[in-house]
C-alpha positions as CSV (number, residue, x, y, z in Angstrom):
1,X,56.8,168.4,-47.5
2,X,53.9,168.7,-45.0
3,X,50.5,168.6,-46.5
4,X,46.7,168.0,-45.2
5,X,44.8,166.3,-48.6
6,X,41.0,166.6,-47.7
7,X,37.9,165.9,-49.7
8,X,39.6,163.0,-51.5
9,X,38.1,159.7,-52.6
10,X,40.7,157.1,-50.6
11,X,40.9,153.8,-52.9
12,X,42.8,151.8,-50.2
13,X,42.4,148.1,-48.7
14,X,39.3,147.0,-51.1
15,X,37.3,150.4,-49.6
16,X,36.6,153.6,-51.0
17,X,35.7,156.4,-48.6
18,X,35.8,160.2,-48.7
19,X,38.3,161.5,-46.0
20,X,41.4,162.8,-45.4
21,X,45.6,162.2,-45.7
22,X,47.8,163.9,-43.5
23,X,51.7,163.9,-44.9
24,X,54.7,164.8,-42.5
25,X,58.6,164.8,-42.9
26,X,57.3,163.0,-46.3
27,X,55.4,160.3,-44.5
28,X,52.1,159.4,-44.0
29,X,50.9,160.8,-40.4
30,X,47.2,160.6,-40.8
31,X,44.3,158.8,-42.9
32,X,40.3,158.9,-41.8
33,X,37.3,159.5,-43.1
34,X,35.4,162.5,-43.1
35,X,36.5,166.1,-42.4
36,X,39.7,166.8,-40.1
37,X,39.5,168.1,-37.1
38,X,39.1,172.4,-36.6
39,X,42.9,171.7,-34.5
40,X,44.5,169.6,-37.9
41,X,42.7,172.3,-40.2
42,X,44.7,175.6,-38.7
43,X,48.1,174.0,-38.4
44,X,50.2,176.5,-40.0
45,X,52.7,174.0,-41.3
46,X,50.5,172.2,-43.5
47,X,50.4,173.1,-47.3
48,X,46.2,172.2,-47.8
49,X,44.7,170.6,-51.0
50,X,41.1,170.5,-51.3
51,X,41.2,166.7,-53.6
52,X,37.6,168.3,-54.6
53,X,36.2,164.5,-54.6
54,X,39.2,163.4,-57.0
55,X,40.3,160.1,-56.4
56,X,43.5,159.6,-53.6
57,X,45.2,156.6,-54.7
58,X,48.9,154.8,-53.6
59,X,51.2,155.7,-56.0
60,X,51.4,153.0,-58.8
61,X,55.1,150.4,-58.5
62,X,55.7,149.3,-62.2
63,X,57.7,146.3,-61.8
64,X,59.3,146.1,-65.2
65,X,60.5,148.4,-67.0
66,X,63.5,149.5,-69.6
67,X,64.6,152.7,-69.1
68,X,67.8,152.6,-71.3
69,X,70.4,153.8,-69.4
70,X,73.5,153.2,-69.9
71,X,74.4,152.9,-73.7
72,X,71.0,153.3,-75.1
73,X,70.4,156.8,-74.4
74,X,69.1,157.6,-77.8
75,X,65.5,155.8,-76.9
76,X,65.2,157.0,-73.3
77,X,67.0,157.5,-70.0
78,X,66.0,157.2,-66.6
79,X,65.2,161.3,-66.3
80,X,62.9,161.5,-69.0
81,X,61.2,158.5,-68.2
82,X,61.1,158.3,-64.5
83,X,59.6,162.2,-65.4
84,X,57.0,160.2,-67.6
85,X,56.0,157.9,-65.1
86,X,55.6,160.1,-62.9
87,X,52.7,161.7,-64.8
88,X,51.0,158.9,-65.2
89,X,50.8,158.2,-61.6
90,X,53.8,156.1,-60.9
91,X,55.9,156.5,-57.5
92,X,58.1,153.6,-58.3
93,X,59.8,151.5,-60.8
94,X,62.0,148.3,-61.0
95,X,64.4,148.3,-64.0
96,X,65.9,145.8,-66.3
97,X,69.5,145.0,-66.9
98,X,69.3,144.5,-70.9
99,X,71.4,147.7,-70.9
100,X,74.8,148.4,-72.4
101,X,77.1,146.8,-70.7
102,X,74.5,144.1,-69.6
103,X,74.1,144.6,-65.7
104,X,76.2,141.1,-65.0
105,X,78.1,142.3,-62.5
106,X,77.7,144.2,-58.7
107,X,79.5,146.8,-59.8
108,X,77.7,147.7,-62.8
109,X,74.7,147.1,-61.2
110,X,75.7,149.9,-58.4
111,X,76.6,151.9,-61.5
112,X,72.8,152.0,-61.8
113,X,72.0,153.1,-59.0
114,X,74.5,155.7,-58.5
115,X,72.6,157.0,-62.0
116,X,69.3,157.1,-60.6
117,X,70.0,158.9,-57.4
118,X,71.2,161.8,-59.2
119,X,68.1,161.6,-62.3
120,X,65.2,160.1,-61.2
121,X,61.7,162.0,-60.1
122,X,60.6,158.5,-58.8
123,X,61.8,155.7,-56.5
124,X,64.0,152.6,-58.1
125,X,65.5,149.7,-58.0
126,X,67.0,147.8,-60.6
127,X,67.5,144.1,-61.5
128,X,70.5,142.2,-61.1
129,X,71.2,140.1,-64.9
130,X,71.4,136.7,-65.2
131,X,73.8,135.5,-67.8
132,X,75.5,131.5,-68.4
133,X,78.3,132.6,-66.7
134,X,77.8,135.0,-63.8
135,X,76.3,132.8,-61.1
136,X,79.0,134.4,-58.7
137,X,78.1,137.7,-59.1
138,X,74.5,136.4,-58.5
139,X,74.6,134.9,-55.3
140,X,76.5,138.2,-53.8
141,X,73.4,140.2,-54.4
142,X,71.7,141.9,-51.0
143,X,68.1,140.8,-50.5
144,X,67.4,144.0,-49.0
145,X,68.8,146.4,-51.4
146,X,67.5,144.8,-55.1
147,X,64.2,143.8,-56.3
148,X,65.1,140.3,-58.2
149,X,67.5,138.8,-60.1
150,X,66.1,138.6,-64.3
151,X,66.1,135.8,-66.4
152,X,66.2,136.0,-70.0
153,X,64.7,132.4,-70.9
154,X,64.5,134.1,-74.6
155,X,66.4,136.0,-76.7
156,X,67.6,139.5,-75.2
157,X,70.3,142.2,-75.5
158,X,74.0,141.0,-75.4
159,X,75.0,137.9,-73.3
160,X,71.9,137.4,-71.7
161,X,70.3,134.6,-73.1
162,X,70.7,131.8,-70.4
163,X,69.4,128.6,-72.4
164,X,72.4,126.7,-70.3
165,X,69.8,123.6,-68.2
166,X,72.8,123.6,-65.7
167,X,72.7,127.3,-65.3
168,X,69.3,127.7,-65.2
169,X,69.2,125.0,-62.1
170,X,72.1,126.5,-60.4
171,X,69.7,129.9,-60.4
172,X,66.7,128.6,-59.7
173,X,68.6,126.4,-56.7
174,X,71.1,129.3,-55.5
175,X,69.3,132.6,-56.1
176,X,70.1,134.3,-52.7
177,X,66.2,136.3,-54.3
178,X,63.0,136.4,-56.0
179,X,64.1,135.3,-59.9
180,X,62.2,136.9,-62.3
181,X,61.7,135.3,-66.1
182,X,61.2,136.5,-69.7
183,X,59.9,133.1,-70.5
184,X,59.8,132.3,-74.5
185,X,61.3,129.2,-75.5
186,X,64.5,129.7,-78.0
187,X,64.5,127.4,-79.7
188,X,60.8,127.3,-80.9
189,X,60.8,131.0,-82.1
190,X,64.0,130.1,-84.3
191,X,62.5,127.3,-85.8
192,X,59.5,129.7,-86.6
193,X,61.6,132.6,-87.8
194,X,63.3,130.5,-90.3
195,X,59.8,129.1,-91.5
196,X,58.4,132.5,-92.2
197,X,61.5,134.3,-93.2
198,X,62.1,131.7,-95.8
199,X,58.1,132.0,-96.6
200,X,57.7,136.0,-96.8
201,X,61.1,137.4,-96.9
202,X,62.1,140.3,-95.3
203,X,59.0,141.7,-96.2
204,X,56.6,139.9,-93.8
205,X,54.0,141.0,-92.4
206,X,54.1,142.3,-88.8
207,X,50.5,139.9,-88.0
208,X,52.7,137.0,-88.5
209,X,54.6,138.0,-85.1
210,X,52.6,136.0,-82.9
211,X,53.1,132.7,-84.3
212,X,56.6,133.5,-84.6
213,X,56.7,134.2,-81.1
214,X,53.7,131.6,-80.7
215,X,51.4,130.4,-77.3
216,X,53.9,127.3,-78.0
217,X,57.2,128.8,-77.1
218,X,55.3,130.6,-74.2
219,X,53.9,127.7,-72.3
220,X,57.1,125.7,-72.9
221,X,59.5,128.3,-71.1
222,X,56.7,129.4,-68.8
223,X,55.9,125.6,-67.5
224,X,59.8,125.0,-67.4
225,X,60.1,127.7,-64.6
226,X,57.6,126.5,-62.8
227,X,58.2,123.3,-62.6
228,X,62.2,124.4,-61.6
229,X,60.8,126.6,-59.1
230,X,58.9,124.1,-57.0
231,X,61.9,121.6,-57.5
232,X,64.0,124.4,-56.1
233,X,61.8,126.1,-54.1
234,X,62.7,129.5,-55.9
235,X,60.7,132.7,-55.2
236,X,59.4,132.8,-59.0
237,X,58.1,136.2,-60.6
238,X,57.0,135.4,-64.4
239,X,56.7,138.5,-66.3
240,X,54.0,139.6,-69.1
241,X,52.1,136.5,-69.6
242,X,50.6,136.7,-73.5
243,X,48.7,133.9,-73.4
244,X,45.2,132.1,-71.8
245,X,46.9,128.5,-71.8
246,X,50.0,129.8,-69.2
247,X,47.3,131.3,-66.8
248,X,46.2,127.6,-65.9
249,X,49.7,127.1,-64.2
250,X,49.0,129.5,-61.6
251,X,47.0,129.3,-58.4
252,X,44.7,131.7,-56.3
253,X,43.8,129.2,-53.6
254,X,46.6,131.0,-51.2
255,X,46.9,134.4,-50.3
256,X,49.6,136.5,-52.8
257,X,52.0,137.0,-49.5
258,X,52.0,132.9,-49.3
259,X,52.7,132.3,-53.0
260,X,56.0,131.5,-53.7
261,X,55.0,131.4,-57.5
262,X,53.5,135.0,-58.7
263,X,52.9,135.8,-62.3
264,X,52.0,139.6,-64.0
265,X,50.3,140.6,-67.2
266,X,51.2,143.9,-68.8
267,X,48.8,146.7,-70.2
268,X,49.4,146.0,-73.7
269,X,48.2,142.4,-73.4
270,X,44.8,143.4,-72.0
271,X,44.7,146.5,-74.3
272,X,45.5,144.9,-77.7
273,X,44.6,141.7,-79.6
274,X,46.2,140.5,-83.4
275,X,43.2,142.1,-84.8
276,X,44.9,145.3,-83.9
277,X,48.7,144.8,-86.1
278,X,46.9,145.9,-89.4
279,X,46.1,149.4,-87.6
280,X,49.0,149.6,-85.5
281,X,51.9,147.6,-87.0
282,X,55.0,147.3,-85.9
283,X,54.3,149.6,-82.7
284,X,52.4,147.2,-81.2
285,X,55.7,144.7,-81.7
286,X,56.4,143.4,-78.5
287,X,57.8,140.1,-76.6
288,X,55.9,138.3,-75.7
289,X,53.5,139.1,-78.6
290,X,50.1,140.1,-78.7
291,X,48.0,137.2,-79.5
292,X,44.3,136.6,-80.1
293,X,41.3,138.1,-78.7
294,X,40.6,134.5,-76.4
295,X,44.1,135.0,-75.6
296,X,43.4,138.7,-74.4
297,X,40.1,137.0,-72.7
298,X,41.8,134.6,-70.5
299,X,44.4,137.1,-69.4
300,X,41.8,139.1,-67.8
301,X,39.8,136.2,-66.2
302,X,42.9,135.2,-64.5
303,X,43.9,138.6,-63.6
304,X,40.2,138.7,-61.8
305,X,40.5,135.5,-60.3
306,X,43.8,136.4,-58.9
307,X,45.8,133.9,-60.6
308,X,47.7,137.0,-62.8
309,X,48.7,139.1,-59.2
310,X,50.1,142.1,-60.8
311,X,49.7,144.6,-63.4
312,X,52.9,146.5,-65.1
313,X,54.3,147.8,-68.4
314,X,57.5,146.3,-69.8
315,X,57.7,149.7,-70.8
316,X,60.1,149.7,-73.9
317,X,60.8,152.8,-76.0
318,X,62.7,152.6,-79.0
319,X,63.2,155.3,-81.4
320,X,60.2,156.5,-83.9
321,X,62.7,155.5,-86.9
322,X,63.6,151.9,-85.1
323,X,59.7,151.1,-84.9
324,X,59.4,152.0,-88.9
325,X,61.5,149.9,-90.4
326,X,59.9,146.1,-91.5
327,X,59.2,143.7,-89.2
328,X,62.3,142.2,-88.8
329,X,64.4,145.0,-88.5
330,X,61.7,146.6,-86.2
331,X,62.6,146.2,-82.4
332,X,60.2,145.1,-80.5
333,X,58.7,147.2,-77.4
334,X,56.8,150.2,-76.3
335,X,56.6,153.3,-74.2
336,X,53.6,153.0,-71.4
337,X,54.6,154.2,-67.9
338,X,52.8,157.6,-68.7
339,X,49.6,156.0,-70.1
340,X,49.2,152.9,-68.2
341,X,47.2,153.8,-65.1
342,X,45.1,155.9,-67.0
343,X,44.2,152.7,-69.1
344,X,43.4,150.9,-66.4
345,X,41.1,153.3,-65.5
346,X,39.5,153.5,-68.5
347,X,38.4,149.7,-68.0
348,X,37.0,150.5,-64.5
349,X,34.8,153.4,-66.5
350,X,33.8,150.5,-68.8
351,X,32.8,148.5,-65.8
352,X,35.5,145.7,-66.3
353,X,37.1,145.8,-63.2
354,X,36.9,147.5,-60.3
355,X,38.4,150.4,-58.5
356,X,39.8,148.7,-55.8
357,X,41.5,146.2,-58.2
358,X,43.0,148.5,-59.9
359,X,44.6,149.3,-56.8
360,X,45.2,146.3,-55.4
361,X,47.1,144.6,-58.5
362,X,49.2,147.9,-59.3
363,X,50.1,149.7,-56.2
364,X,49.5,146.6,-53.1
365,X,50.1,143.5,-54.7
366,X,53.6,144.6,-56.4
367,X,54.7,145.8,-52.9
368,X,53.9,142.6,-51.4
369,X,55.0,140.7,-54.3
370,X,58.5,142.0,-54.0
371,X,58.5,142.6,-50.2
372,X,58.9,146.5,-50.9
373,X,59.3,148.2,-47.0
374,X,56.4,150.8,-46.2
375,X,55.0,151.9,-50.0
376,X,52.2,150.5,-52.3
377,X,49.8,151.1,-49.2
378,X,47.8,154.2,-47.6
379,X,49.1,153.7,-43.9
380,X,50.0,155.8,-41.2
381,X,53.7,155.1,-41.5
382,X,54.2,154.3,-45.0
383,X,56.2,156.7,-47.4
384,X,53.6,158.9,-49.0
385,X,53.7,158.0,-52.7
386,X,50.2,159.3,-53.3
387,X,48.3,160.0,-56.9
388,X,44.9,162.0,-57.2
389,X,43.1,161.5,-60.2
390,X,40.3,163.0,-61.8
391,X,37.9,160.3,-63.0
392,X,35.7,163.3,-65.4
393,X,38.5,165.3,-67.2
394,X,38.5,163.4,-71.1
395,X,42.0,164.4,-72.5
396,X,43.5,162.8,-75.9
397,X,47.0,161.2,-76.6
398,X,48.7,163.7,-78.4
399,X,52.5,163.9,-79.5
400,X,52.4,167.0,-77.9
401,X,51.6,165.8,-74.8
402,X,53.8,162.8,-75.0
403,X,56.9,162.7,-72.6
404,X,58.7,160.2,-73.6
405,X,62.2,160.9,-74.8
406,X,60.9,158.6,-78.1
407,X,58.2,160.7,-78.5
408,X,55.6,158.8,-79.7
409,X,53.0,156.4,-78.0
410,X,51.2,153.1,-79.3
411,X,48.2,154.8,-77.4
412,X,48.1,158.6,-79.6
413,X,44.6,159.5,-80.5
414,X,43.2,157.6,-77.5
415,X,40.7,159.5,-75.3
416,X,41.1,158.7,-71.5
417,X,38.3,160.1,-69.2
418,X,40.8,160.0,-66.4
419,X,43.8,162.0,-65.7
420,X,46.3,162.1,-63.1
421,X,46.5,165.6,-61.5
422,X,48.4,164.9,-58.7
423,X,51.8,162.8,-57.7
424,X,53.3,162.6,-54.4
425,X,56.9,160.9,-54.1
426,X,58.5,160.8,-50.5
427,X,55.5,163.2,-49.9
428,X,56.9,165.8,-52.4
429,X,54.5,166.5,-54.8
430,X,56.8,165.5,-57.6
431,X,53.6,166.1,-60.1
432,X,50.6,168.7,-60.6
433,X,49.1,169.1,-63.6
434,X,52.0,169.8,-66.2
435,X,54.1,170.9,-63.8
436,X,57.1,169.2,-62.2
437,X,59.3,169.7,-58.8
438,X,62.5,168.4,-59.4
439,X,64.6,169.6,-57.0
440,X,64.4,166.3,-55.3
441,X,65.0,163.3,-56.7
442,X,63.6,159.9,-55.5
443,X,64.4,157.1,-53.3
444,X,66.5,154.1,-53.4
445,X,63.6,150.6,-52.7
446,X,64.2,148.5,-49.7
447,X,62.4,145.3,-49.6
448,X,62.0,143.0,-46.1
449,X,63.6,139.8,-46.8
């Protein structure tokens, strides 16, 4: 677990220099620019890798994700995915608790964790679930040992739809930590789903799912959590924002580590528009929906403004079978975790945002979001979750290079000119170039509270 990476591009901080990263006892021992000395060069107990001018990057925290296990087995589990994210660059994950059983309880939520230490190639934590009726298991979660408590302010799996205004205040007021929200407002999107079912049938088309699941019911659910949260003073997370119009309740007059009200946007939402569900369909079904390309537009100016402070997946698989039936038998979600950082990329090669953005809204700002301990960063220190990538090696989405457990992607026959060659977890290099080490599996997240 002792390497000496030299000849690397370090993206780190808002700089890019060429230098070196020194990993020991799976840490970070060393970072400068330039050449190591002749002494750091002959150490025996050093593995070397020449980067070759690749790109050293933190490795990537995805702050949302659905990795199925338990009871859903069928579309993924936390091996095969956490081994798909960490191709495509990511060191870390935070997991929902729309499971089966719903993660309601500590003990099910330890269940979880138990689960990952013996499967997962990358670090984890895992949300505790938010139902009407579980506030007392809520309030006995540790700070220190999970990411956030989630809260389904639209429909989800089992009983974890908490459209309860009592509940949702005793959350927002008692949370003992940060509360993330699905925020889509009920009672809107029924109304709508009656209004088309009874217009199309069950044959409707699946470019109708954005005003089903319209900018409406999204600012509605998204404004009610805000305003709860600064009557509570809650630590508020709002996931995958879908729309220009929510972006305006955000601020970036403070620095992200003063906000007590953060927000994220989610590759498909920059990727995609509605233009794109007469190509794609139903596998481009998620919730929030994709919306228009102004929509789209507005996403990314407030992601570049630093209103939007973080970048993640809501990775989703279903099976290839769920995501062909009609639209409202179709589930929505996605698989991304393999596929997202490479996307991101492909922006910066397009010149829409920069390198050191990149960076800073998928590896730093989700580890100060969440008040991860020593990762998202390239310190001397820090646990080394490290990715190199290659910004000049094209490659294609193919099913054949797919590693998802669902086996297909909403991204095949997409050409990315940058690949991930390269991922460190804990300073084992987890990842090179096809190949995997699993002999030892990833870390448990702490986070400073």
């Amino acid at each position: 677990m002792n390497y000496l990476i030299t000849n690397a591009n370090i993206v780190n901080e808002g700089k890019v220099f060429n230098g070196f990263v020194r990993i020991k006892d799976g840490m970070i021992d060393r970072v400068a620019e330039g050449k190591p000395s002749t002494r750091e060069n002959s150490e025996s107990s050093f593995t070397r890798i020449d980067a070759g001018g690749k790109y050293l990057l933190p490795g990537v925290i995805d702050d949302q994700v659905h990795f199925r296990e338990p009871g859903l087995t069928h579309k993924a589990d936390i091996y095969t995915e956490s081994k798909a994210a960490a191709a495509g660059g990511i060191t870390s994950f935070m997991e929902m608790p729309n499971t089966v059983p719903n993660v309601l309880t500590q003990e099910l939520l330890e269940q979880k964790y138990r689960l990952a230490a013996e499967k997962s190639l990358t670090n984890y934590s895992f949300y505790m679930g938010a139902s009407n009726d579980n506030l007392d298991e809520i309030v006995k979660t540790d700070p220190g040992n999970v990411c956030g408590v989630k809260v389904f302010m639209g429909s989800s799996t089992g009983n974890m739809l908490v459209d309860n205004p009592d509940t949702l205040r005793a959350i927002f007021g008692e949370s003992p930590l940060l509360v993330a929200v699905h925020a889509e407002d009920e009672t809107i999107i029924r109304a709508n789903t009656r209004n088309y079912r009874d217009k199309f049938g069950d044959g409707m088309p699946v470019k109708y799912h954005p005003e089903i699941r319209s900018a409406e019911a999204c600012y509605r659910s998204s404004s009610l959590a805000v305003e709860l949260a600064h009557k509570y003073g809650t630590r508020l997370h709002i996931l995958h924002l879908s729309t220009a119009r929510e972006t305006k309740l955000f601020t970036n007059d403070i620095p992200l580590k003063e906000k007590k009200i953060t927000a994220e946007v989610c590759v498909h939402h920059l990727w995609f528009s509605d233009s794109d569900y007469e190509r794609k369909g139903t596998f481009i079904k998620w919730n929030p929906a994709v919306k228009t390309a102004a929509d789209r537009d507005g996403l990314w100016q407030a992601l570049l403004d630093d209103r939007l402070d973080v970048i993640a997946t809501d990775h989703a698989p279903h099976t290839l079978a769920e995501k062909q039936n009609g639209y409202f038998a179709a589930p929505s979600g996605g698989p991304m975790v393999q596929h997202s950082l490479t996307a991101m990329l492909e922006f910066y090669q397009k010149g829409i945002i920069s390198l050191d953005t990149v960076v800073r809204k998928m590896c730093h700002a989700p580890a100060d979001c969440f008040n991860i301990d020593r990762r998202g960063y390239i310190r001397p220190g820090y646990f080394a979750d490290l990715v190199l990538v290659d910004l000049k090696n094209p490659w294609t989405v193919e099913k054949s290079n797919i590693l998802y457990k669902c086996g297909w992607s909403p991204m095949e026959g997409q050409q990315f000119n940058s690949k991930v060659t390269h991922t460190f977890v804990n300073g084992r290099l987890v990842y090179h170039d096809g190949t995997f080490d699993e002999s030892v599996k990833g870390q448990r997240l702490k986070f400073i509270r």
